[in-house]
C-alpha positions in Angstrom: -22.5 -1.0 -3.4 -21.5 -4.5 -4.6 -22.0 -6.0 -8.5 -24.8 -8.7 -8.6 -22.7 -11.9 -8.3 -24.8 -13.5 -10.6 -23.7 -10.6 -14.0 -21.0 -11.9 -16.0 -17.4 -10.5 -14.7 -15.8 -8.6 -18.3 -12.5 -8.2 -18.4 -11.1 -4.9 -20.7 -7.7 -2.9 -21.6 -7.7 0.1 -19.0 -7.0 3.5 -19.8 -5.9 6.5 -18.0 -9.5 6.8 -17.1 -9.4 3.8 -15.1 -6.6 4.8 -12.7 -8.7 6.5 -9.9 -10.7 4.2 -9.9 -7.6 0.9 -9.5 -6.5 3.3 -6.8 -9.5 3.2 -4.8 -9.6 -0.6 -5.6 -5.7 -0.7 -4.1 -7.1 1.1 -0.9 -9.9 -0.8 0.0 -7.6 -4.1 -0.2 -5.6 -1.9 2.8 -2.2 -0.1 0.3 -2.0 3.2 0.2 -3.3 5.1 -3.3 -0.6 5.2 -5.4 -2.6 6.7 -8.6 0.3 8.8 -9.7 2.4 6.0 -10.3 -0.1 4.0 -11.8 -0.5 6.6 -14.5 2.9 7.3 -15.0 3.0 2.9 -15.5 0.4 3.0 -17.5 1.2 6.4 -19.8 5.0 4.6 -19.8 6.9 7.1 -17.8 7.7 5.1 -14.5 9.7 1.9 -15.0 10.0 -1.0 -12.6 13.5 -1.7 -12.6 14.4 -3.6 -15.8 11.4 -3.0 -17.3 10.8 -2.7 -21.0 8.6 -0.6 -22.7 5.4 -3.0 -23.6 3.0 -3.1 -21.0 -0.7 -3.4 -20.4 -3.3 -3.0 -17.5 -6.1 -4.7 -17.7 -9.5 -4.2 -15.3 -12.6 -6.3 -14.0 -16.3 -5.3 -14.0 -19.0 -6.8 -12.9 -22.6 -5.1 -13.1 -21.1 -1.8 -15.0 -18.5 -1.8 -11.6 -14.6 -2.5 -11.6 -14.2 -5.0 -8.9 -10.2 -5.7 -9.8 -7.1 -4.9 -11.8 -3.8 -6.4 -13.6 -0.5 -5.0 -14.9 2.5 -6.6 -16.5 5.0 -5.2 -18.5 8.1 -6.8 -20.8 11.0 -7.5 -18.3 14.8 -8.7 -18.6 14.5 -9.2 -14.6 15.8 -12.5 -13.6 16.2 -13.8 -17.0 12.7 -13.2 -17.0 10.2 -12.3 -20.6 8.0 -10.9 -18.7 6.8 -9.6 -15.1 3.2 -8.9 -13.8 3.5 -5.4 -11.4 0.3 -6.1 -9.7 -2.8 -7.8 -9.5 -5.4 -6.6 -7.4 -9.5 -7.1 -6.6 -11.9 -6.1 -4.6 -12.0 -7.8 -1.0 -14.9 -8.9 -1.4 -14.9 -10.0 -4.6 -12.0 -12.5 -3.7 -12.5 -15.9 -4.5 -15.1 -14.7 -7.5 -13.0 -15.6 -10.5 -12.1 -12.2 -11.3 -8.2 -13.0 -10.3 -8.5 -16.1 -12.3 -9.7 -13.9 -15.6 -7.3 -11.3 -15.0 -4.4 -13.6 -15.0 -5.7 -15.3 -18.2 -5.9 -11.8 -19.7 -2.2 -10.8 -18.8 -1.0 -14.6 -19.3 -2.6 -14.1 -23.2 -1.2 -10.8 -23.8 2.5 -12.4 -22.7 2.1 -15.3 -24.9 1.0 -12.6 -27.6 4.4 -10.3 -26.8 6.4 -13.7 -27.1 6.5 -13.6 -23.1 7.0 -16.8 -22.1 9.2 -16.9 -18.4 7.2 -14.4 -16.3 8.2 -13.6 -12.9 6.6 -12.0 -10.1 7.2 -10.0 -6.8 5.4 -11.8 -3.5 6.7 -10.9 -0.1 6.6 -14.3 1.7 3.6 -13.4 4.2 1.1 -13.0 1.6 0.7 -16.6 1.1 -3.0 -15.9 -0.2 -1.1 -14.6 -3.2 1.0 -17.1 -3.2 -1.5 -19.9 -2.8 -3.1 -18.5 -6.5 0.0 -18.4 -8.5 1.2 -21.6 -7.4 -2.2 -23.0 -7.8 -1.8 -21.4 -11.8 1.3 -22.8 -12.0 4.1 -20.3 -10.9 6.8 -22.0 -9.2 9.3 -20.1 -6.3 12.3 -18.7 -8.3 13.2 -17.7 -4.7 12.1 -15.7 -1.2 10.4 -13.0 -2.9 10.2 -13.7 -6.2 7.9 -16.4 -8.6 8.1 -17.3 -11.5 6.3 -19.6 -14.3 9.0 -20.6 -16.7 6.3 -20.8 -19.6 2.9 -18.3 -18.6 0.7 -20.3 -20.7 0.3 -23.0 -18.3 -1.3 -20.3 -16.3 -3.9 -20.3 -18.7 -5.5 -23.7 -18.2 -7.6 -23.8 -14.7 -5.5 -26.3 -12.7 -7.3 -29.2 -11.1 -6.8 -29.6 -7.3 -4.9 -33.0 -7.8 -2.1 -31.3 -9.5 -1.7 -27.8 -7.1 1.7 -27.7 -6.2 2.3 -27.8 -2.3 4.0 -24.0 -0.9 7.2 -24.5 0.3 8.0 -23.9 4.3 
């Protein structure tokens, strides 16, 4: 059953709740469920390696459905403020804007934390993913990592003139 495209996408803190349901959401994007560890991220008993204890999930809904997810968590990786653990929607929900208010929602709540340089895992095949977070601003800290050396210019839209081209 898909949300009516035309109801305003709302954007919320998750809660333990939520967690089947971001698993289901992980599966239908192709990952395996991994609700266990998302409840042990989100109750703060499993840390990503260097991980500090602030974190926050945040979820999508469209039409009373969750159509996407976010999670980021206070990091001293890489020199790094900050680190989002995943960001997930719907496949076919892609492309609606939900990714760009998730990433606003995370990007705030760093900014709010005092969060500034966030970094963030991509394996270099996924360049969907990393067409978005360069297109918000992230820049490649290297092969499998990005980062955005201040998050809030992840916060502002970006206008197609200034997308930054991906690197070979």
């Amino acid at each position: 059953m898909s949300a009516n495209p035309d109801e305003p996408i709302e954007v919320r803190t998750a809660t333990a709740a939520d967690v089947a349901e971001m698993a289901r959401i992980r599966e239908a994007g192709g990952l395996p469920d991994d609700a266990e560890r998302m409840a042990r991220y989100l109750a703060g008993e499993h840390h990503p390696q260097h991980a500090l204890a602030p974190r926050v999930i945040f979820v999508a809904e469209q039409g009373g459905r969750m159509i996407g997810y976010v999670a980021g968590h206070r990091t001293t990786r890489f020199g790094c403020d900050g680190e989002l653990q995943w960001i997930f929607v719907l496949p076919d929900h892609r492309g609606s804007g939900a990714a760009d208010l998730l990433l606003d929602r995370l990007a705030a709540w760093f900014i709010g934390e005092g969060a500034r340089r966030v970094c963030v895992d991509v394996v270099p095949e996924n360049t969907r993913a990393r067409r978005f977070y360069h297109r918000h601003g992230a820049q490649t800290l290297h092969r499998y990592w990005l980062v955005w050396p201040d998050i809030a210019v992840a916060r502002t839209p970006p206008s197609p003139s200034t997308t930054p081209a991906l690197p070979n």
